[in-house]
N, C-alpha and C positions, 0 to 999 in steps of 0.2 A: 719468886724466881721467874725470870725469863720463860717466856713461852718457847723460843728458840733452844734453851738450857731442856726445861721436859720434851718436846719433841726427839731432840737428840738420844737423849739418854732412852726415850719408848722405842726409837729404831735400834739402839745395840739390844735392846732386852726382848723386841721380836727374834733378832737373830740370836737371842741365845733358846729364844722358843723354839725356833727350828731347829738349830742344834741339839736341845735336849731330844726331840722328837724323833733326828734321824738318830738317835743315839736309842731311844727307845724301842725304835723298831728293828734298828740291829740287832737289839741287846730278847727282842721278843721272839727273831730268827733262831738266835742262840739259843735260845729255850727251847726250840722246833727240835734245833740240829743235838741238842743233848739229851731229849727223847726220845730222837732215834738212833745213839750213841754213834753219832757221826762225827768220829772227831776232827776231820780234815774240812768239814764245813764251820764247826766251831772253833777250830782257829783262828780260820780266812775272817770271818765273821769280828773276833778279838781284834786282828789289824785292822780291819776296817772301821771297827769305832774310833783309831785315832783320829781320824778326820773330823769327825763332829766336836771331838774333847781339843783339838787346835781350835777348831772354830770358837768354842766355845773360850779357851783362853783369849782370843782374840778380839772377842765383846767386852768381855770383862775386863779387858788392858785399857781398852778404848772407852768404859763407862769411868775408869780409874782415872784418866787421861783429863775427862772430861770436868769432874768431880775437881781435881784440883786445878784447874783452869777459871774456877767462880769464886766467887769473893766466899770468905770465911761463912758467913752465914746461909748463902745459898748451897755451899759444899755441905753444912751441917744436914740441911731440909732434904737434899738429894741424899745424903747417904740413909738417914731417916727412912724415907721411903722405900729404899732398896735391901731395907731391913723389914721391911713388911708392917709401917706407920701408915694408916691410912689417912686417905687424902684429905688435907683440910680446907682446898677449896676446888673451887670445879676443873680449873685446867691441871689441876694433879690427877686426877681420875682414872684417867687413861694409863698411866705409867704404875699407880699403886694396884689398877685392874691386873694391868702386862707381870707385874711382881707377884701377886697372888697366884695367876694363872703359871708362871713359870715353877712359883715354888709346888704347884700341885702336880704337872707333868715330872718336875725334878722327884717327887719321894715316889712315883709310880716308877721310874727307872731303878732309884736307889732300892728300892720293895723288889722287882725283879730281879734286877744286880746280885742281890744276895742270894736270892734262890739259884738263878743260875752258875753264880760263883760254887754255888756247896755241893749242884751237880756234878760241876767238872772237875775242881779240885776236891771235891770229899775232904779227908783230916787235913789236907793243905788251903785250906779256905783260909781267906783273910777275914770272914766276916767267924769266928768262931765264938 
């Protein structure tokens, strides 16, 4: 694969690292504001994660964009690795590190996410 093809694809997947990130620490606030049964900060809090989860569609449009823009077998190696293949030669490295490193931020939200979903919704939890 093109050096230009990973490069690309390691810039949308930092920004879905920030994204996950501002999503985590919104999502850590919410935990703050449901400790101290503050529900009018835990709302504002809910709408303001949409911002990171557009962002985060918005990477992931654009890594999809990209993926079918290369020839059938670099489309294969690229989605590969954004399945969490690690890298089989040295300029993968970076992009299969950025993939590792996003999937570990991503299950500390999702870990969080549940707990604070069963705070706020109790028996109306989606995570039950």
């Amino acid at each position: 694969m093109e050096a230009k093809a990973l490069l690309d694809a390691h810039v949308q997947l930092k920004r879905v690292y920030t994204a996950l990130n501002e999503a985590l620490d919104l999502t850590r606030q919410m935990a703050d504001a449901a400790d101290r049964n503050d529900e009018v900060a835990a709302q504002l809090l809910v709408s303001m994660r949409q911002e990171p989860t557009d962002k985060l569609a918005r990477a992931y449009q654009a890594l999809d964009q990209q993926r079918q823009a290369l020839s059938e077998a670099d489309a294969a190696r690229l989605a590969a690795l954004l399945q969490g293949e690690a890298a089989k030669a040295e300029e993968e490295a970076p992009l299969a590190n950025q993939v590792g490193l996003n999937r570990r931020v991503l299950k500390q939200l999702v870990d969080l996410d549940q707990v604070v979903n069963r705070k706020l919704a109790r028996e109306k939890s989606v995570y039950q």
